[in-house]
C-alpha atoms as one frame of an Amber mdcrd trajectory, in Angstrom:
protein
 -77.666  96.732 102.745 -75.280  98.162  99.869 -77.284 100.055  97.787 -77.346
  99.483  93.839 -76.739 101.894  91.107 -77.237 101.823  87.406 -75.288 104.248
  85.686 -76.279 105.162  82.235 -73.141 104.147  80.451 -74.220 100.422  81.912
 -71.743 100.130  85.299 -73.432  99.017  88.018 -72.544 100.468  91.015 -73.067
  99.492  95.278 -72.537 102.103  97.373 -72.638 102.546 101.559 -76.430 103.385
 102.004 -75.129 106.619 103.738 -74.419 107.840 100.472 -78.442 107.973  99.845
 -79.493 110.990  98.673 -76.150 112.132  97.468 -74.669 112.149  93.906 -71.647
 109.888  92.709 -68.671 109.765  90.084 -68.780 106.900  88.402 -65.505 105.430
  88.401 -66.312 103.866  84.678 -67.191 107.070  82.879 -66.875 110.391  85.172
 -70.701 111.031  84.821 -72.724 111.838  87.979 -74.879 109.382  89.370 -78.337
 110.124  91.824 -78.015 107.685  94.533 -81.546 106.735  95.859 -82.738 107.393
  99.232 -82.963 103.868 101.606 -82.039 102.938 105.195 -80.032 103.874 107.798
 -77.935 100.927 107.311 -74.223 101.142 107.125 -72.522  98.571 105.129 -68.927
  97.812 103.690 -68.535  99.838 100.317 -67.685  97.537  97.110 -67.612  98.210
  93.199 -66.911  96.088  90.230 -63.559  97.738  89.675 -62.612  98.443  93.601
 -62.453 102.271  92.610 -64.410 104.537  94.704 -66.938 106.650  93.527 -66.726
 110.723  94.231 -69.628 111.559  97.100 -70.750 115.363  97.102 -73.675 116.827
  98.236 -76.576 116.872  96.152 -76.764 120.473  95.844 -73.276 121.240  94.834
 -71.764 119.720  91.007 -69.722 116.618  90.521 -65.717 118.061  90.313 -63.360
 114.907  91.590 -59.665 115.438  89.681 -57.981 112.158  89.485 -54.393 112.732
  89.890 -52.889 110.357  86.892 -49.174 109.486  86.778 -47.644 109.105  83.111
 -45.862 111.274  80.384 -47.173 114.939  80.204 -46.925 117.813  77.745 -47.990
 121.303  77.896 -48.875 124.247  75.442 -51.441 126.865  74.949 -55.321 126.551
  75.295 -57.089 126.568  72.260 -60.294 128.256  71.374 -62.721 126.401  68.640
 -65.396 127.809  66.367 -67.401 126.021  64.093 -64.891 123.296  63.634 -62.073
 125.630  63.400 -58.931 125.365  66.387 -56.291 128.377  67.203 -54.482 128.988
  70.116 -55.006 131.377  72.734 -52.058 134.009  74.441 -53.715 133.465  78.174
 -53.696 130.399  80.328 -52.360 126.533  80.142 -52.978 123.448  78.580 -51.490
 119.674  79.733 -52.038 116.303  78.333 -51.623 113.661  80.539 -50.757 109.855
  78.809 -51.855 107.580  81.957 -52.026 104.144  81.764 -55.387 103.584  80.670
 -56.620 107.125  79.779 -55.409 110.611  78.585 -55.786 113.453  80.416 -56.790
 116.571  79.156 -56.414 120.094  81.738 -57.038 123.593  80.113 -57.245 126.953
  81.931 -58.068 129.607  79.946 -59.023 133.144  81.222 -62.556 132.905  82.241
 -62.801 129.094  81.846 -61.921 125.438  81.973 -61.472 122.475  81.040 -60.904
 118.794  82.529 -61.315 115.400  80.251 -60.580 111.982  79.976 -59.983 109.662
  77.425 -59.983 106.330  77.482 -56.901 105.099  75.069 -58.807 102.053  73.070
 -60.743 105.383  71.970 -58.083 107.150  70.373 -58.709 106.544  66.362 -55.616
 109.073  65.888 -53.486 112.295  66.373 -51.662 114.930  64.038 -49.684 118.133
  64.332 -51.564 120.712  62.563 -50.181 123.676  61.120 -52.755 127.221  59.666
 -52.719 130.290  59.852 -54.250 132.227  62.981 -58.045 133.251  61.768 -58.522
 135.131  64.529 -55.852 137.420  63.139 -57.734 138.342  60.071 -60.924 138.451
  61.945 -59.146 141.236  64.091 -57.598 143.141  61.135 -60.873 143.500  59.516
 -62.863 144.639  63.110 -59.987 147.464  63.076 -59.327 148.169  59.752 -60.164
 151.943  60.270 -58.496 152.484  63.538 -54.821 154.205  63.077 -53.369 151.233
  60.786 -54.430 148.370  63.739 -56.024 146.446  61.138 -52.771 146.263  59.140
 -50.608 145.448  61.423 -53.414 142.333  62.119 -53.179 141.700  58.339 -49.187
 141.294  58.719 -49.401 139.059  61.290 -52.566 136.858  59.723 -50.076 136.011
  56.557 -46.836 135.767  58.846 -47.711 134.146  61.681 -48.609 130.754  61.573
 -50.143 128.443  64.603 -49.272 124.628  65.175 -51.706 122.650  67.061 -51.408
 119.100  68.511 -54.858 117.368  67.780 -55.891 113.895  68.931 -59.071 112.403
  67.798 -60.995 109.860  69.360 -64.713 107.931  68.593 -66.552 111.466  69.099
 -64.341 114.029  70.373 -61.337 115.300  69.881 -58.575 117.098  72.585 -56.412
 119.918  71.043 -53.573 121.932  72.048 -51.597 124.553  71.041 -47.514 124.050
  70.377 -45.017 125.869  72.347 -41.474 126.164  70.870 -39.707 123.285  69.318
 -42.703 120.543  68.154 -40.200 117.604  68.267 -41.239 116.606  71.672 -44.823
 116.496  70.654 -44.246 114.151  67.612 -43.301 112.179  70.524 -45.925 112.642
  72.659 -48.096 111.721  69.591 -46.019 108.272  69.176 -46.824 107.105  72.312
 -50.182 108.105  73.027 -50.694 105.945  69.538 -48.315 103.374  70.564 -50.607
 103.432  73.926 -53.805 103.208  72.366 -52.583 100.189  70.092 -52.031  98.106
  73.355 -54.895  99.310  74.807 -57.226  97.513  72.172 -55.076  94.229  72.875
């Protein structure tokens, strides 16, 4: 018989009882799911939705990638402390606009990053434009060394970082802006435009 799963976000799930023992991806909200052990039974797999849940062994972490179609923009990874977003120099960052969700891929240096958002989520989005903290942080860590600190000083109070920000019920996905930020007034139009007939 189909076994039955209760995720935590509420989905119920019925998986193939050769899935027992194993963990899942829900298909509602990406979290991992401990599938009971049963029988030796092999039945038809069903859902609610029809999607198929991500099987992996138990002893090995939950990483199914969907692969969503839709209007993508990239920039640079951003690094966050205590509230505060600037871009980094290393690695890539996309936003996905899917039909139902964004999609949010970062590789940085030593790490990454892959989320979804559902779009009735999205409260909103803005292009953000500061100076580069991390520039002032470095001119005052080198201040003594050969005029390094200066030159970190210059570029604190000349260079200035744009970031693409979009906000939704409790978290919010941020980018940094590469070249011309026409294209990701855009972007933010339709992810909004999106999320408005999403809540329809």
């Amino acid at each position: 018989m189909p076994i039955q799963v209760s995720c935590p976000c509420g989905k119920m799930l019925r998986l193939r009882d050769d899935l027992a023992g194993m963990r899942v991806k829900c298909p509602e909200c990406g979290d991992a799911v401990d599938v009971p052990e049963v029988g030796e039974e092999s039945n038809p797999f069903a859902t609610e939705t029809g999607v198929t849940p991500t099987a992996v062994a138990t002893t090995k972490p939950v990483h199914s990638k969907r692969r969503i179609e839709g209007v993508m923009i990239s920039g640079n990874p951003v690094n966050g402390y205590n509230g505060f977003f600037y871009p980094t120099m290393f690695g890539t960052a996309e936003l996905t606009l899917g039909k139902t969700r964004l999609v949010e891929e970062t590789k940085k240096l030593f790490s990454s990053r892959y989320a979804e958002f559902r779009l009735r989520e999205i409260e909103s989005a803005e292009i953000l434009t500061h100076r580069n903290s991390a520039y002032l942080m470095l001119g005052i860590l080198t201040l003594g060394l050969f005029g390094f600190g200066l030159l970190f000083f210059i570029a604190y109070f000349l260079v200035k970082c744009k970031l693409l920000m979009i906000y939704t019920h409790s978290r919010v996905s941020v980018i940094g802006i590469k070249g011309d930020d026409s294209a990701y007034y855009e972007f933010i139009d339709q992810v909004l435009t999106a999320a408005e007939q999403a809540d329809q």
